[in-house]
C-alpha positions as CSV (number, residue, x, y, z in Angstrom):
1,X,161.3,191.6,67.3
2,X,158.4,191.4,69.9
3,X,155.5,189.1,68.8
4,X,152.6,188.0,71.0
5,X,150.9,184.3,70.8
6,X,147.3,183.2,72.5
7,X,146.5,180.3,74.2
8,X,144.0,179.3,76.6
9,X,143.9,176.9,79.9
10,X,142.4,173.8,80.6
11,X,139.7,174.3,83.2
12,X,141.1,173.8,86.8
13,X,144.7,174.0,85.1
14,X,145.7,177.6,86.6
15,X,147.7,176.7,89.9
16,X,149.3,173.7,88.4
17,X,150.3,175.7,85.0
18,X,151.8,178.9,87.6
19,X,153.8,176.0,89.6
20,X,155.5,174.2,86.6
21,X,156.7,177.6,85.2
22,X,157.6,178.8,88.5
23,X,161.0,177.8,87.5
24,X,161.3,176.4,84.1
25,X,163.7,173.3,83.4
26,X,167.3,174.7,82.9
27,X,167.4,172.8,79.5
28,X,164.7,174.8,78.1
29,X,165.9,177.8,79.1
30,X,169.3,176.8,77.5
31,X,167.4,175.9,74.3
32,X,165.3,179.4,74.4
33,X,169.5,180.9,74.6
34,X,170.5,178.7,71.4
35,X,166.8,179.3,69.4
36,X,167.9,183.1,69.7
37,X,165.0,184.2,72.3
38,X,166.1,186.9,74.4
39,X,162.7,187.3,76.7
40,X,159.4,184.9,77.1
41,X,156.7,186.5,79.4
42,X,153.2,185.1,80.4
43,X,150.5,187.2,81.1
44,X,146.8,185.1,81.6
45,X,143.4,186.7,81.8
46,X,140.8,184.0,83.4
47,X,141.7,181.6,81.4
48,X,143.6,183.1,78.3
49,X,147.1,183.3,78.3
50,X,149.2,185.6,76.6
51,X,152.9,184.8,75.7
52,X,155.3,188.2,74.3
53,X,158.6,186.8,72.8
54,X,161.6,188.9,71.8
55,X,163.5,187.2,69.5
56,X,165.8,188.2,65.9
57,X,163.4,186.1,64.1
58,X,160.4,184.3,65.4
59,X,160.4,181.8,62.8
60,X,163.5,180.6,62.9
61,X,163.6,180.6,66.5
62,X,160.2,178.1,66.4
63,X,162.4,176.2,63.9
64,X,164.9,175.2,66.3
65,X,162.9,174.6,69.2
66,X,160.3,172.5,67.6
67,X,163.2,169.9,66.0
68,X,165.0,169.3,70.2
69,X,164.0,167.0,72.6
70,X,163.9,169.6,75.4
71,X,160.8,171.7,74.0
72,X,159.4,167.6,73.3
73,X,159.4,167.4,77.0
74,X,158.5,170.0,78.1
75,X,155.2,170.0,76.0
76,X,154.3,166.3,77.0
77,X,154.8,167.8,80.7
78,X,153.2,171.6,80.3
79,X,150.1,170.4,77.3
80,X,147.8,168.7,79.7
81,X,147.3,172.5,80.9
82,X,147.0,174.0,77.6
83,X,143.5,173.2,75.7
84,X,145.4,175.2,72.4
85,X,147.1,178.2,70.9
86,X,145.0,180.8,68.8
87,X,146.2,183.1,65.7
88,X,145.2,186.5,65.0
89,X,141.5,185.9,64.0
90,X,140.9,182.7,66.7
91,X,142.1,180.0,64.5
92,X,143.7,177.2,66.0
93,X,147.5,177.4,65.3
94,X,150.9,178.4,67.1
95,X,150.7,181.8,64.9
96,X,151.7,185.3,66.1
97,X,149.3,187.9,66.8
98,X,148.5,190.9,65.1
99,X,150.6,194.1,66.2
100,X,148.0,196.6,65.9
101,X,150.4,199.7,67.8
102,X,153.4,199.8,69.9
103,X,154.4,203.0,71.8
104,X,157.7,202.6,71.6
105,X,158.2,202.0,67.7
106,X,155.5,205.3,67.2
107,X,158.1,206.8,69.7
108,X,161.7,205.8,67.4
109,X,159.1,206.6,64.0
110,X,158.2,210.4,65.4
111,X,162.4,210.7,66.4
112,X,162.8,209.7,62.5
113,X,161.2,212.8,61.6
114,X,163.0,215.4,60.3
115,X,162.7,218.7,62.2
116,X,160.9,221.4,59.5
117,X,161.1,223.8,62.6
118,X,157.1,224.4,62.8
119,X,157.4,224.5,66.3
């Protein structure tokens, strides 16, 4: 699963926020391995920043990376950049955003089709 989260930057915070994830610490990245996350992008927009994370299960994955010490210091490094994280309808909150279409799953649902040979 794919799902996308929202936050924004602190003003002045862009160059200092691209350096420290220039190369994250090697013990979050083994903590992403363990939580289940197979790929964490960042894309930012002026000041919004949009994170796409493929994981089995989002929730779960959140589970075990909120209980270790590794995301705890990362966050006390990494949150004097962030002012916060957004839901679906701007409300503050670490909460997924709403998929509203993806190409490729439009792609595997037309393939799922049976063929009534209209063509």
């Amino acid at each position: 699963m794919k799902v996308a989260l929202h936050s924004t930057l602190r003003e002045g915070a862009t160059a200092d926020y691209r350096r420290e994830h220039a190369r994250v610490p090697d013990e979050l990245r083994a903590l992403f391995d363990r939580a289940g996350i197979r790929d964490w992008s960042i894309f930012r927009s002026g000041d919004h920043l949009f994170h796409v994370v493929d994981c089995e299960d989002f929730d779960a994955a959140m589970t075990v990376i909120r209980g270790d010490d590794a995301d705890r210091r990362w966050q006390e490094k990494i949150g004097v950049y962030v002012d916060d994280f957004y839901g679906p309808d701007g409300e503050a909150g670490y909460l997924p955003l709403e998929q509203i279409w993806s190409l490729d799953e439009q792609r595997r649902a037309d393939a799922a089709l049976p063929d009534m040979g209209l063509d």
